[in-house]
C-alpha positions as CSV (number, residue, x, y, z in Angstrom):
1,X,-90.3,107.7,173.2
2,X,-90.7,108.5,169.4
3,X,-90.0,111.8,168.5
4,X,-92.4,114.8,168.3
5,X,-93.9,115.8,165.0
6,X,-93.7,118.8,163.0
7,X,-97.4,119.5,160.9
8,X,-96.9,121.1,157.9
9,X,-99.9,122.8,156.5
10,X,-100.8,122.8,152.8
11,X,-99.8,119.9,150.6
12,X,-98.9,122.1,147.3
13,X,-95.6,122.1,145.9
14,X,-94.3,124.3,148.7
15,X,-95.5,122.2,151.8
16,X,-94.8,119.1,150.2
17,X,-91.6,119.6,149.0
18,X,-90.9,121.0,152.7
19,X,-92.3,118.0,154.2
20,X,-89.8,116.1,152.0
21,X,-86.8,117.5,153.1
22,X,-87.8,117.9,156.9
23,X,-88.1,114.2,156.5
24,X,-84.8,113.3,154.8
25,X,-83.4,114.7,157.9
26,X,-85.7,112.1,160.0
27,X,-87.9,114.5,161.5
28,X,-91.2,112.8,161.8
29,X,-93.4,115.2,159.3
30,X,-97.5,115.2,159.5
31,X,-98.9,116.7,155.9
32,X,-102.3,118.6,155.8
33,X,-104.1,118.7,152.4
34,X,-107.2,120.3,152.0
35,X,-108.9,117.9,149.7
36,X,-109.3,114.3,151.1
37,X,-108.4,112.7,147.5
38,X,-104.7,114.6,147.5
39,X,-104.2,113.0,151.0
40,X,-105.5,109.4,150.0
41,X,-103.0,109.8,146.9
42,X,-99.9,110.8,149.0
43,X,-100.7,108.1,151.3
44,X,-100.9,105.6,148.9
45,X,-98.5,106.4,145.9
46,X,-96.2,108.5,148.0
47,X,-95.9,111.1,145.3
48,X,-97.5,114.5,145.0
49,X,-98.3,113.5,141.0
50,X,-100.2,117.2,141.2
51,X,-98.4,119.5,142.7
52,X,-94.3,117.5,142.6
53,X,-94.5,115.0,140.5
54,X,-92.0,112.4,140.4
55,X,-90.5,113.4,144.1
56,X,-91.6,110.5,146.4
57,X,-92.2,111.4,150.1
58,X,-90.3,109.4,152.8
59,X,-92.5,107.0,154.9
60,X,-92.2,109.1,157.9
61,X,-94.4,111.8,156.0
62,X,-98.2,111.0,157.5
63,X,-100.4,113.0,155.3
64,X,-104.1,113.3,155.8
65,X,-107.0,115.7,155.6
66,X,-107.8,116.1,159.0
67,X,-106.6,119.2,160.6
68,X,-107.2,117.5,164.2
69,X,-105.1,114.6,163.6
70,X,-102.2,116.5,161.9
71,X,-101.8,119.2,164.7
72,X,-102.0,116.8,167.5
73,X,-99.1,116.4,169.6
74,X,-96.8,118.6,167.3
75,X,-94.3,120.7,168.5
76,X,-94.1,123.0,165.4
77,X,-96.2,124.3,162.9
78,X,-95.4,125.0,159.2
79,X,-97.3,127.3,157.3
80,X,-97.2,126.8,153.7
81,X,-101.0,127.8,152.0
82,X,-101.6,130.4,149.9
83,X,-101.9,134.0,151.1
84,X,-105.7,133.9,150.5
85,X,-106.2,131.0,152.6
86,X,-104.5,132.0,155.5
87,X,-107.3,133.3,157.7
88,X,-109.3,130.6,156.8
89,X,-108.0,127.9,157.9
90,X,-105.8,129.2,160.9
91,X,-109.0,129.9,162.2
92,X,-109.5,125.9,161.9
93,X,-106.6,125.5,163.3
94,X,-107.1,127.7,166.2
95,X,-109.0,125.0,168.5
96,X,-105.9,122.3,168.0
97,X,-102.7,124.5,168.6
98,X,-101.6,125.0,172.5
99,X,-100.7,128.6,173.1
100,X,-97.0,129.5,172.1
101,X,-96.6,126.4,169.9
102,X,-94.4,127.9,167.2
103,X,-95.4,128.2,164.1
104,X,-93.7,129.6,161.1
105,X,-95.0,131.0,158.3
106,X,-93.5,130.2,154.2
107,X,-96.5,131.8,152.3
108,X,-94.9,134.6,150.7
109,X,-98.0,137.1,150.7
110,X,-99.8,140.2,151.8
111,X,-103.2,139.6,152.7
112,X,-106.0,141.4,150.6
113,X,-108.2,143.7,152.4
114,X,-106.2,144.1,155.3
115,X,-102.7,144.6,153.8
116,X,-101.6,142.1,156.9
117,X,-98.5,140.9,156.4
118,X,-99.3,136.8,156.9
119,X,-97.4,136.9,160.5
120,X,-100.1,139.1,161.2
121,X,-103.0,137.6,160.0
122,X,-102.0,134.5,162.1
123,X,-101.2,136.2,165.5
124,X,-104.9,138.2,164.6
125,X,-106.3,134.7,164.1
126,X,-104.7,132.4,167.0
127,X,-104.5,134.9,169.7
128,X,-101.9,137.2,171.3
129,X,-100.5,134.4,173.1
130,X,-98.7,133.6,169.9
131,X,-96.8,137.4,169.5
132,X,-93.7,136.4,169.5
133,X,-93.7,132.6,168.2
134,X,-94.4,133.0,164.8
135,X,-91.2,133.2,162.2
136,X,-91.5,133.5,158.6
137,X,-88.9,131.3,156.0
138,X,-88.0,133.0,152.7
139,X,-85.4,133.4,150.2
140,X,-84.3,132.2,146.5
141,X,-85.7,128.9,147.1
142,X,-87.7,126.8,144.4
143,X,-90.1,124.1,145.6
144,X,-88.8,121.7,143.0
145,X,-85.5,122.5,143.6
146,X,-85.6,122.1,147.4
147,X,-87.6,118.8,146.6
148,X,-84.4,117.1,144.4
149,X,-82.0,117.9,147.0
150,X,-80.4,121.3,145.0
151,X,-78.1,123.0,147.3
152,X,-80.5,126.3,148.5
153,X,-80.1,129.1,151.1
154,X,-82.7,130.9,152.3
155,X,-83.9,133.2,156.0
156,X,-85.6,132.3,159.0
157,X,-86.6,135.6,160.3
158,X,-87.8,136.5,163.9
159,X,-87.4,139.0,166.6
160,X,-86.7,136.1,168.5
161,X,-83.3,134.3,168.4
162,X,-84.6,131.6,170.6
163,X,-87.1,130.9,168.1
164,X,-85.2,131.9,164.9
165,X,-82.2,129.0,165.9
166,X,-84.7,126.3,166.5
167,X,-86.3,126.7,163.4
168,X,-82.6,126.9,161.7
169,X,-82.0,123.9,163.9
170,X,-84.9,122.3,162.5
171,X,-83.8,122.7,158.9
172,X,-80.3,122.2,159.4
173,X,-78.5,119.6,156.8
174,X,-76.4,119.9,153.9
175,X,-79.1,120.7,150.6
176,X,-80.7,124.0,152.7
177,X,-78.2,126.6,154.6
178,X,-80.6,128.8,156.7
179,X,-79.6,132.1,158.0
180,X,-81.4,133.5,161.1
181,X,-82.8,137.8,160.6
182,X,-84.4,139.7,163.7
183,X,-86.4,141.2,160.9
184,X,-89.9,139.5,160.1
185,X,-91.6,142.5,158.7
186,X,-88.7,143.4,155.9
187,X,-88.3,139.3,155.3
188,X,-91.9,139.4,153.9
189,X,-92.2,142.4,152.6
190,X,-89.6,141.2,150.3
191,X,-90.9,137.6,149.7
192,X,-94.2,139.0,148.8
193,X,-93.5,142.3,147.2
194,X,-91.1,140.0,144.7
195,X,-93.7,138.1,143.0
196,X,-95.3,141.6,142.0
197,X,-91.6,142.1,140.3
198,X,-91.5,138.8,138.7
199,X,-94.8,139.6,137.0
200,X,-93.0,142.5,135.5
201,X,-90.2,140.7,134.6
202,X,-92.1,138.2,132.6
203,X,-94.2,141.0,130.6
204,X,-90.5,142.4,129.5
205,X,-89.6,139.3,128.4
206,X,-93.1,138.2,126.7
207,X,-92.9,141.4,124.7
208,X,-89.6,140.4,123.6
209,X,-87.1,143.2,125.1
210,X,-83.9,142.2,126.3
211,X,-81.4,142.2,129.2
212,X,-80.8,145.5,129.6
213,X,-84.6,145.7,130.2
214,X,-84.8,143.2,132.6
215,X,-81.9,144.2,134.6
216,X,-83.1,147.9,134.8
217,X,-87.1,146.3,135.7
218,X,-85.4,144.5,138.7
219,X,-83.2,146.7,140.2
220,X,-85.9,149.4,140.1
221,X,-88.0,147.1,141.8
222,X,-85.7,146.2,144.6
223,X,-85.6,149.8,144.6
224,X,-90.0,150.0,145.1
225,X,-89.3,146.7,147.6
226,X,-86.9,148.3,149.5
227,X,-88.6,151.9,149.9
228,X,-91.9,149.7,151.4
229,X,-90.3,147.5,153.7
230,X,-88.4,150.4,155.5
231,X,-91.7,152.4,155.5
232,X,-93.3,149.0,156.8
233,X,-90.6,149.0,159.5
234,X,-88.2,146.8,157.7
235,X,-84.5,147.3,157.9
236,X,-82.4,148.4,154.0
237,X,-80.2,145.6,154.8
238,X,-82.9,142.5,154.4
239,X,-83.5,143.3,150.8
240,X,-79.9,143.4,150.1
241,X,-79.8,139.8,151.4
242,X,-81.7,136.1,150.4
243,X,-85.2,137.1,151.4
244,X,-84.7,140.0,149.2
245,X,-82.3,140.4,145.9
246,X,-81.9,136.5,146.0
247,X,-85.7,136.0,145.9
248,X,-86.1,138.9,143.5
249,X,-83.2,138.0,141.2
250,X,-84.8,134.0,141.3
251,X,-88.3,135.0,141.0
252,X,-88.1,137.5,138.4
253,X,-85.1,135.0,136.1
254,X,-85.9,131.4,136.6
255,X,-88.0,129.0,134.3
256,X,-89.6,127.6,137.2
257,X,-90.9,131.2,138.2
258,X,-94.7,130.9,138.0
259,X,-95.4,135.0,138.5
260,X,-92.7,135.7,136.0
261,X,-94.6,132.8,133.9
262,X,-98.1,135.1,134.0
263,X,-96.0,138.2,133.0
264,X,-94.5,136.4,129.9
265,X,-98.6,135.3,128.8
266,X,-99.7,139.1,128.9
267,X,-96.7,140.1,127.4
268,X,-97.9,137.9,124.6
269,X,-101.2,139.4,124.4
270,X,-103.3,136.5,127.1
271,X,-105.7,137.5,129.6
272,X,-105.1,137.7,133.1
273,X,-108.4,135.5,133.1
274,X,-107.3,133.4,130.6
275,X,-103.7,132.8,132.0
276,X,-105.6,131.6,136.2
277,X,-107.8,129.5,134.0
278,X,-105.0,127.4,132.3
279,X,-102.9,126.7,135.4
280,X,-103.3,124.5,138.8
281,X,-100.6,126.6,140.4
282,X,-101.5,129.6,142.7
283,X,-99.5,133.0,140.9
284,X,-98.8,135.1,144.7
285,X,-98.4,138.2,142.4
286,X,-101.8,138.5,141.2
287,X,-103.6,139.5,144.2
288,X,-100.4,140.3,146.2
289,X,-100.1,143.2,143.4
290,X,-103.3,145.0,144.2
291,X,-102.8,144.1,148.0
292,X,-99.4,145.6,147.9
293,X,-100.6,148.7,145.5
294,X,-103.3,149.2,149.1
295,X,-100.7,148.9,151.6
296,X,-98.2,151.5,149.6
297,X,-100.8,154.4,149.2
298,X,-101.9,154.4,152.5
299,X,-98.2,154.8,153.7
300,X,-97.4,157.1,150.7
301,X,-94.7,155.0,149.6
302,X,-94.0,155.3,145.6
303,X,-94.3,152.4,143.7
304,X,-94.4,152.9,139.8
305,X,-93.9,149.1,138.8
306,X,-96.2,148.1,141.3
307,X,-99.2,150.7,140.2
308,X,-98.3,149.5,136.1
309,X,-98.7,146.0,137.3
310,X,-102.1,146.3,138.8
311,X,-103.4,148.7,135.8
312,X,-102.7,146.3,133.6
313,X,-103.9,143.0,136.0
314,X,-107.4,144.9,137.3
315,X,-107.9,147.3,134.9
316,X,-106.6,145.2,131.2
317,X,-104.0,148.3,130.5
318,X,-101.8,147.0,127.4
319,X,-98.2,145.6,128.4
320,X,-96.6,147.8,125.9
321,X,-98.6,150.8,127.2
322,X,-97.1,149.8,130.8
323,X,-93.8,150.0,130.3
324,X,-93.6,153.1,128.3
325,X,-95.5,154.6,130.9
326,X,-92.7,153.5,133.0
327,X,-89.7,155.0,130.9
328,X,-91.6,158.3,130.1
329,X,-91.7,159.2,133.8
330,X,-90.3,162.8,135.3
331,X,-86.6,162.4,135.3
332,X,-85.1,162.2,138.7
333,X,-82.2,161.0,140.8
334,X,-81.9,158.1,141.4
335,X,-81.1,157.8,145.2
């Protein structure tokens, strides 16, 4: 009998690059992509020239554009759209997926609006059959990267450690170590919450500051991560971990950070308009900033970086002005 498939949905760099690896380690992989041209190409040429170029998918990958034909028959479900999109098209979804089919969830994102963290969104969307099977992967863990077979380590986090090992299961082989955490909410808090940081990290370095900037920008903003994942219900520990100082110190430090790419442009003097227009590549940060700026006033939580960060995003506030906003703060302790 051939094996049951795993659907991964979204074909951008993220979802393809998982559908890769899932399939290097001969799990049978169906690929969603929203536009019917994307899923032609992948069929045909086997490469993601877009989103991964030059990383050629496995003929075990099916990919196609019809959400029907990717979800049936699969025993797990792979998240990997954009924050934005979430709601959208789990909601398409919905009809296809049998109740408690897991599902986890890589979009590193808090939905805006709501200020849902994207577990939520999909148990809001699918049903409250599915509380309780939906995980969430993140960690220091490059698309690219992953893609090329880079050794990686990242979390697989769910109150469920049924559900957490068969996702680790899943994943298991010798390019991606996966650690299992009972805590979902402080596992994306952190993923999300990052990009905001990275955004930061890349003005500091666009206006031309060095290390000792960057190293005081991050660990303050593990700080602000931290101080809204516990008020979320997270635990302290997560962010000391992968999902949180190994994405933030990845995000905010690495070329192939896109959010820390969008800070370096305004730290140069861009637009944030200009800067979305120029790119193919979907920047979490942007909206996650002012989602995440919602979510910490209504639960009172202090977040100076993240309030800079969306001045200068929503409301064109001058790097420069930003960060000396930042250092001329009331002097405090600072535990």
């Amino acid at each position: 009998m051939a094996q049951e498939h795993i659907a991964v949905i979204g074909a951008g760099g993220w979802g393809t690059a998982l559908a890769l690896y899932l399939a290097r380690l001969d799990r049978p992989v169906r690929l969603w992509a929203r536009r019917p041209e994307l899923a032609e190409e992948l069929a045909l040429t086997r490469e993601n020239r877009y989103y991964l170029p030059g990383c050629l998918l496995p003929e075990t990958v099916v990919a196609s554009s019809d959400l029907a034909e990717v979800l049936r028959g699969a025993r797990a479900v792979i998240s990997a759209l954009p924050s934005h999109a979430v709601r959208e098209v789990f909601a398409r979804i919905a009809p296809h997926v049998p109740a408690r089919t897991p599902v986890l969830s890589a979009t590193k994102g808090i939905e805006d609006g709501t200020c849902l963290l994207v577990s939520e969104v999909i148990v809001e969307v699918l049903g409250e059959s599915f509380r309780g099977r939906v995980a969430a992967l993140s960690g220091p863990s490059f698309a690219l990267e992953v893609a090329r077979g880079d050794p990686s380590a990242a979390v697989v986090a769910s109150p469920d450690e049924t559900l957490a090992r068969a996702f680790q299961t899943d994943f298991a082989g010798r390019n991606l170590r996966l650690y299992t955490n009972p805590d979902l909410v402080g596992t994306q808090i952190g993923g999300a919450v990052k990009n905001v940081i990275a955004i930061a990290a890349g003005i500091v370095a666009g206006l031309g500051f060095g290390s000792n900037t960057a190293a005081a920008l991050i660990t303050r903003g593990l700080a602000e991560v931290t101080r809204l994942s516990v008020a979320t219900g997270g635990s302290p520990a997560t962010l000391s971990g992968l999902a949180g100082l190994g994405d933030l110190v990845l995000t905010c430090t690495g070329a192939l950070s896109r959010n820390r790419s969008v800070g370096i442009e305004l730290g140069k003097g861009r637009r944030i308009e200009e800067i979305l227009a120029a790119t193919r590549y979907v920047a979490e940060g942007v909206i996650t900033t002012r989602s995440t700026r919602a979510l910490a006033r209504k639960l009172g939580v202090e977040m100076p970086i993240t309030e800079q960060m969306n001045a200068v995003l929503y409301s064109a506030k001058p790097p420069m002005d930003a960060i000396r906003d930042l250092m001329e703060r009331g002097l405090k302790a600072e535990s």
